[in-house]
C-alpha positions as CSV (number, residue, x, y, z in Angstrom):
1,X,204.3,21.9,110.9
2,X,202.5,25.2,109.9
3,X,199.1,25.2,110.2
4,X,195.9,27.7,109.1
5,X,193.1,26.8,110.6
6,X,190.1,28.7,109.4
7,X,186.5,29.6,111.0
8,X,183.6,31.8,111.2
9,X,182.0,30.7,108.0
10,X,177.6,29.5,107.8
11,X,174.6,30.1,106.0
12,X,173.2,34.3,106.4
13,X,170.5,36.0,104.4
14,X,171.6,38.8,101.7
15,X,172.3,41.8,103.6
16,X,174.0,40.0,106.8
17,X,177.6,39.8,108.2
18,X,179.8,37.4,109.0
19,X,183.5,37.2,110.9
20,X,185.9,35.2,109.4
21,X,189.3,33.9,111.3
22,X,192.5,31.8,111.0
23,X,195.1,31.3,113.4
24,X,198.3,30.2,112.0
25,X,200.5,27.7,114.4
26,X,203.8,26.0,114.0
27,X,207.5,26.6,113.7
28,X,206.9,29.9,112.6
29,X,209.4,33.0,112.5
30,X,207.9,35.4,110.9
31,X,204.6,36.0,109.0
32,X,204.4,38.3,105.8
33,X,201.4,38.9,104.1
34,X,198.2,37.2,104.9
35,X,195.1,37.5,102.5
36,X,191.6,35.5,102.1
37,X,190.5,33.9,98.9
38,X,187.3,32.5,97.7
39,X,186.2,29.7,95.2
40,X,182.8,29.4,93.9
41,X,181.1,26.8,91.6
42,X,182.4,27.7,88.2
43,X,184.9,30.4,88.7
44,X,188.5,30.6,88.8
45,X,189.9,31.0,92.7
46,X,189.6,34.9,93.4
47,X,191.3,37.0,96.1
48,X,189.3,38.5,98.2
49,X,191.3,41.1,100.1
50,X,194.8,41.3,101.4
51,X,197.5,42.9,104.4
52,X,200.9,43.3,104.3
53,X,203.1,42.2,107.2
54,X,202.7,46.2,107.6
55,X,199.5,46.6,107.8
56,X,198.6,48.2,104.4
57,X,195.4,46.1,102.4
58,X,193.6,45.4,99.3
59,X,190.6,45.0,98.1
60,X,189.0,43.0,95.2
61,X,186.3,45.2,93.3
62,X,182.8,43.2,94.2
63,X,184.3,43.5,98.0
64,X,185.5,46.7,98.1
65,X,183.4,49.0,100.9
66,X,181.5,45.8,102.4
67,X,184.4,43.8,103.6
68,X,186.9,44.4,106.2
69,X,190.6,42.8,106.4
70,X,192.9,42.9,109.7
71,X,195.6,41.0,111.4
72,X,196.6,40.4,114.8
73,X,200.3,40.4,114.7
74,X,200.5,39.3,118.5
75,X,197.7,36.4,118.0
76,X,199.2,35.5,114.3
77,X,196.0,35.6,113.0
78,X,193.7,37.2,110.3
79,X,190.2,38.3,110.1
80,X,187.9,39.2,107.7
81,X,184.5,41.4,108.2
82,X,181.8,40.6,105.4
83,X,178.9,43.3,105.8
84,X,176.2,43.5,103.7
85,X,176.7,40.1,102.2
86,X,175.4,39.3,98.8
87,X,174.3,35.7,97.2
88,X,177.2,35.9,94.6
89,X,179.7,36.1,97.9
90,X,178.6,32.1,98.5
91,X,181.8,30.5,98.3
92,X,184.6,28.6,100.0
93,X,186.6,30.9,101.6
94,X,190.7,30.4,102.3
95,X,193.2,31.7,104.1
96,X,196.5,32.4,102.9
97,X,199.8,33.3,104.3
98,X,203.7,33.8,103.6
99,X,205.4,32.6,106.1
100,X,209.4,32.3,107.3
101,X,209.3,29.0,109.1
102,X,211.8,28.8,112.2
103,X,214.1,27.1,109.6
104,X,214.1,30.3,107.6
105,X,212.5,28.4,104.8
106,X,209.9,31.1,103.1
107,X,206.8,29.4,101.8
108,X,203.0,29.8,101.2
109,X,201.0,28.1,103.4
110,X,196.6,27.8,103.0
111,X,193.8,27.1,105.4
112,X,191.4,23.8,104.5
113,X,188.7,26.7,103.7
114,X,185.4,27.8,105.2
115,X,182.3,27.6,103.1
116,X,180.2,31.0,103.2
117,X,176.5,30.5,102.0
118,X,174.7,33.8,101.4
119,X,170.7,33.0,100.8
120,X,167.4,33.7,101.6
């Protein structure tokens, strides 16, 4: 069974960072892209930024310049760096990835989410 299992997330003041992770575990072949998405009160689901099994990334607008995407192929996980945080970054944050299961089944798999709180 594939699992995401999100962490990093908390409560820091406007101008702070924070690390976000997720490991992925379980039957797994091969993992394709991996991004992070974000749900706040009242919007739609947003993504956030995104890498390619190759490495490449992108960036939603409000993000672009203060946060930081990577992947550790060896660990199967993802990461994203949030610099210079802002109040309208509050949100649950997801993981999300495209996985080949053992199986060779090819799905989309998310994390339970990690809620970010970004206030004074």
């Amino acid at each position: 069974q594939v699992q995401l299992v999100e962490s990093g997330g908390g409560l820091v003041q406007p101008g702070g960072s924070l690390r976000l992770s997720c490991v992925v575990s379980g039957g797994i072949f091969k993992i394709h892209a991996m991004a992070w998405y974000r749900l706040a009160p009242g919007k739609w689901r947003e993504l956030v930024a995104a890498v390619t099994g190759g490495g490449a990334t992108n960036y939603a607008e409000p993000v672009r310049g203060r946060f930081a995407i990577s992947r550790d192929n060896d660990k199967n996980a993802v990461y994203l760096q949030m610099n210079n945080l802002k109040p309208e970054d509050t949100a649950v944050y997801y993981c999300n990835a495209d996985i080949t299961k053992g199986g060779r089944t090819r799905d989309d798999y998310w994390g339970q989410g990690t809620q970010v709180t970004v206030s004074s």
